[in-house]
N, C-alpha and C positions, 0 to 999 in steps of 0.2 A: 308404814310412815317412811315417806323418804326425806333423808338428807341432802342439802344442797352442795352441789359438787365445788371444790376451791376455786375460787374467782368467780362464781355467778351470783344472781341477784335472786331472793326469792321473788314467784309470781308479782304477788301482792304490793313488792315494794315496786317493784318493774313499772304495773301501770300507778303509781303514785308518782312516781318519779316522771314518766313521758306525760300525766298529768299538770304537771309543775309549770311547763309555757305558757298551756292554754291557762292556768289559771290566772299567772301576771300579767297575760296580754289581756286575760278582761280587766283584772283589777285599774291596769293601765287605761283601755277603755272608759271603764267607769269614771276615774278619778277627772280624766277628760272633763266626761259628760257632768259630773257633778260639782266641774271649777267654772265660775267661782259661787261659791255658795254663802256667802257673805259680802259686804261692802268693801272692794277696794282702794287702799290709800294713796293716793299721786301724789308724791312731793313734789314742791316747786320750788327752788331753792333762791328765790329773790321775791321780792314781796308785791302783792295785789298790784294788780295794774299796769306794769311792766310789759313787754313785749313777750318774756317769756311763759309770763301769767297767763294772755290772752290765747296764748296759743294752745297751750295745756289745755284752758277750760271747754275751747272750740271742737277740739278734738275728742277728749273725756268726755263731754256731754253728747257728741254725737254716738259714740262707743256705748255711752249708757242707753241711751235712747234705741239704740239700733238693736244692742244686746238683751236690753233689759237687766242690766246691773246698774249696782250701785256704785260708783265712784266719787271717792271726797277730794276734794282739793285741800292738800295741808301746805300753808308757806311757811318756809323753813330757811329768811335771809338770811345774809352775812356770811363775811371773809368768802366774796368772791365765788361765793357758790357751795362751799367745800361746806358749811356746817347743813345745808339741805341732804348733799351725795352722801355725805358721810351717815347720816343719821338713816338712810335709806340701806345705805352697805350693809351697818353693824343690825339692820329689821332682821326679821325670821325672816329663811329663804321660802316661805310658804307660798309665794305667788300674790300674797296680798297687799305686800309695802312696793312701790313700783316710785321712780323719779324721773323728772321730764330733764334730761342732762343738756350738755351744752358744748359745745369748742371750750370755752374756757376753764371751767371745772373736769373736765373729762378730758384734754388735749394738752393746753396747756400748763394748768398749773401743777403738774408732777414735776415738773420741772420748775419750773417760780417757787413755788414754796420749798424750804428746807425741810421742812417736818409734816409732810401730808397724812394727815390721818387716814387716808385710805388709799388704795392702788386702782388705777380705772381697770387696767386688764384683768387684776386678779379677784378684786374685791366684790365685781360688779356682773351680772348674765344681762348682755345685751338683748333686748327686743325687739328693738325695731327705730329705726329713722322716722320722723316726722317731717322735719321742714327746714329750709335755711333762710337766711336773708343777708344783703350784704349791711354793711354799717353806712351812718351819714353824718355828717358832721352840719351842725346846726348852729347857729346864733340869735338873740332875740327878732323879733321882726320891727320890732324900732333900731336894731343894732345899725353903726354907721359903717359895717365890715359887707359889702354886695357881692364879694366873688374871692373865692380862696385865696389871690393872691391879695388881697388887702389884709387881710389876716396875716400873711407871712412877710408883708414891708412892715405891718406895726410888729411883730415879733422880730423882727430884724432890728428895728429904729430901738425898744423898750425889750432887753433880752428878760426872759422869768416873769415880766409883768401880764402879758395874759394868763389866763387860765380856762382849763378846763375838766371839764367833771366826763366820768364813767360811772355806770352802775358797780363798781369797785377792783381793787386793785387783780390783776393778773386774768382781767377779761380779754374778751378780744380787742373792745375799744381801746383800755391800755394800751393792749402792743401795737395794737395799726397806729395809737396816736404815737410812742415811742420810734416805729420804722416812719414814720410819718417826721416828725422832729430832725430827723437824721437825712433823711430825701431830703427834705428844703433849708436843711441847715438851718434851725431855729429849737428855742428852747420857751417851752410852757410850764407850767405850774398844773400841778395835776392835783386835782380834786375828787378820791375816791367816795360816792355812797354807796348803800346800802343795795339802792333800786332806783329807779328810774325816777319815781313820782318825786321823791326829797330834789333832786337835782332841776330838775322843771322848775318849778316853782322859785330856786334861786336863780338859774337863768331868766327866767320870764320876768324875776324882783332885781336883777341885775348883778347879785352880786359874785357870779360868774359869768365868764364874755362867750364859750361855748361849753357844745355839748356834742359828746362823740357817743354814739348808741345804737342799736341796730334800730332796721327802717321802721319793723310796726312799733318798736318802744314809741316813735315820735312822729307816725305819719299823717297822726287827728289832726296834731298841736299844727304839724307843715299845712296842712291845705287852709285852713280855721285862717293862714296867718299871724297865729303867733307866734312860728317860729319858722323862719329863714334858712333853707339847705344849701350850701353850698358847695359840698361835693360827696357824690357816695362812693362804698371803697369796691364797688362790686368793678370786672374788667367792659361788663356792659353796663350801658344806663338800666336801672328799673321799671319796667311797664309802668309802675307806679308811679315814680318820679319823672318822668320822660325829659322835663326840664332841665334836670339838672346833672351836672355833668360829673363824668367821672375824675378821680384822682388822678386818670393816666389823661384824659383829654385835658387836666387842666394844668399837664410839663409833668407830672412823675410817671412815666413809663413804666407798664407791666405791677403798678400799686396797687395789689388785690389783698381784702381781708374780709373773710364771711364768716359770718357764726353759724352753724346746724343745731339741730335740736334733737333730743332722741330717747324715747322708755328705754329705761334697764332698771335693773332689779338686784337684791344680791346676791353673790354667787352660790352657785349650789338649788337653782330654782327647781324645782322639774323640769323635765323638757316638755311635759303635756300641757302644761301652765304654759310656757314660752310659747308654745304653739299657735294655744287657743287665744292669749294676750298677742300675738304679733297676724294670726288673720282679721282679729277684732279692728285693730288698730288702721289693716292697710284696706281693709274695708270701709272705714267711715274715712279715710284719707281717699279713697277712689272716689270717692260721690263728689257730685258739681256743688251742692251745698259748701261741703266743708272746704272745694279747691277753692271756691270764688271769695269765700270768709278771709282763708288765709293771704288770698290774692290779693284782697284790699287792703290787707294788713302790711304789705309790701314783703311777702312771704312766698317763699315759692314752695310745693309740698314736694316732698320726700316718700319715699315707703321700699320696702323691700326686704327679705329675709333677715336674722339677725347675723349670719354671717358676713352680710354688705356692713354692717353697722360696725362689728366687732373688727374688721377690718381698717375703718374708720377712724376706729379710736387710734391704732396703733399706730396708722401711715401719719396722721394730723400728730399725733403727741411726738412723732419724729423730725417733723417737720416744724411744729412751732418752738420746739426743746431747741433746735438748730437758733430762731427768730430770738428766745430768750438770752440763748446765750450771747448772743452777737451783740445783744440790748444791753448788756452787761447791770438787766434788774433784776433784785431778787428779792424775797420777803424772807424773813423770820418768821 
């Protein structure tokens, strides 16, 4: 019987040990192959109906259909996005709680709010970009307001007495309406909701005079004619809108504000989940089906690894954190 000389491995343990790769690379394999094996949750962090609603569902149901999974659509309004992202952070990092984020809950409001319940960079594993759009500012289609600047003589003539509504406070409509305010020197009455659908319906019954929101939240209501666009904040017109002119064509030079939209997850996901959620994702984004859906939505599609994405989050939250602060608003 021999003994093992100081410092060597016995046989036995030797191929156990150069066994050990191959075994996590399959397990790693497998777990692949066997995610997901349950119904995945999408949060949506503003409620039914909305722009960021329609987009999720567009996308999720081609993802389902295509995969053959199951995805639910859970909305999860209020304060601005932050109670959806949050409730998505603090999920199990298992691959199965996922949220459709935004410019404004993921960009800007670390900065706007004083007490953020969660971190976008730390709290959150990006997956992947979907889509952006730019914003449009709207009026009823009886309103007596035809073209931006009649909007900014009655807010010059009557200072505070118009107003305007966002799907709620520290979106992107806030702050474009806020650098907007300050470009034409005038002052509005801001009227944060929830979601989009509450706010229409008081525009449409008058007892708001506009509406600043991205394009698919309001591009039914615009063609339908019941409601009037006036200017989008994109630095080009919209295929969509073709009509109607931008912020910079209508005397504020270089006025751009877009919202993005984007799957992440909480942190700590697998990277095999992130993998197989982000080819799922930019595969039903690649198809003409789901580009022309978003296209009419006045949506342009997005896709791309999650490093574009997580890049994203940083550059925009440095960059609207810069727009906050110069806004001099903030929430509690």
């Amino acid at each position: 019987m021999h003994s093992a000389s100081p410092g060597s491995i016995p046989r036995r343990t030797a191929l156990g040990l150069a066994l050990v790769p191959t075994l996590l690379l399959a397990s790693g394999i497998a777990l692949a192959q066997a995610y997901p094996s349950r119904p995945i949750r999408l949060v949506v962090p503003f409620p039914p109906g909305g722009g960021t609603d329609m987009i999720a569902r567009e996308v999720a149901n081609k993802v389902a259909t295509s995969e053959g999974w199951t995805i639910v659509i859970d909305n999860r309004p209020g304060s601005g996005g932050n109670i959806g992202v949050d409730a998505a952070a603090k999920a199990s990092p298992d691959g199965y709680t996922l949220v459709l984020g935004q410019t404004s809950n993921l960009a800007i409001n670390p900065s706007l709010y004083a007490k953020l319940p969660y971190d976008p960079v730390k709290d959150l594993t990006p997956v992947g970009l979907v889509a952006s759009a730019p914003l449009v500012l709207v009026v009823a289609g009886n309103s007596p307001y035809k073209k931006l600047a009649d909007v900014v003589a009655a807010a010059k003539a009557k200072p505070t007495a118009l107003n305007y509504a966002s799907s709620g406070n520290g979106t992107v409509a806030h702050l474009a309406a806020e650098q907007f305010q300050k470009a034409a020197g005038v002052q509005f009455t801001h009227v944060p909701y929830k979601g989009a659908s509450q706010g229409l319906t008081d525009l449409v019954g008058g007892q708001i005079q506009m509406y600043l929101s991205s394009v698919p939240t309001l591009i039914a209501q615009i063609r339908t004619g019941q409601l009037r666009a006036l200017a989008v904040t994109s630095l080009q017109r919209t295929r969509d809108l073709p009509e109607v002119p931008t912020m910079a064509e209508s005397g504020y030079k270089d006025f751009e504000a877009v919202t993005w939209f984007g799957i992440a997850g909480p942190a700590g996901m697998p990277k095999e989940a992130v993998t197989r959620l982000n080819a799922a994702f930019n595969k039903a984004l690649a198809t003409a089906e789901v580009q022309k859906k978003l296209q009419a939505q006045g949506a342009e599609v997005l896709s791309g690894p999650p490093e574009k994405f997580a890049t994203l989050i940083r550059t925009d939250g440095e960059r609207w954190g810069a727009i906050v602060k110069a806004s001099g608003v903030k929430i509690d």
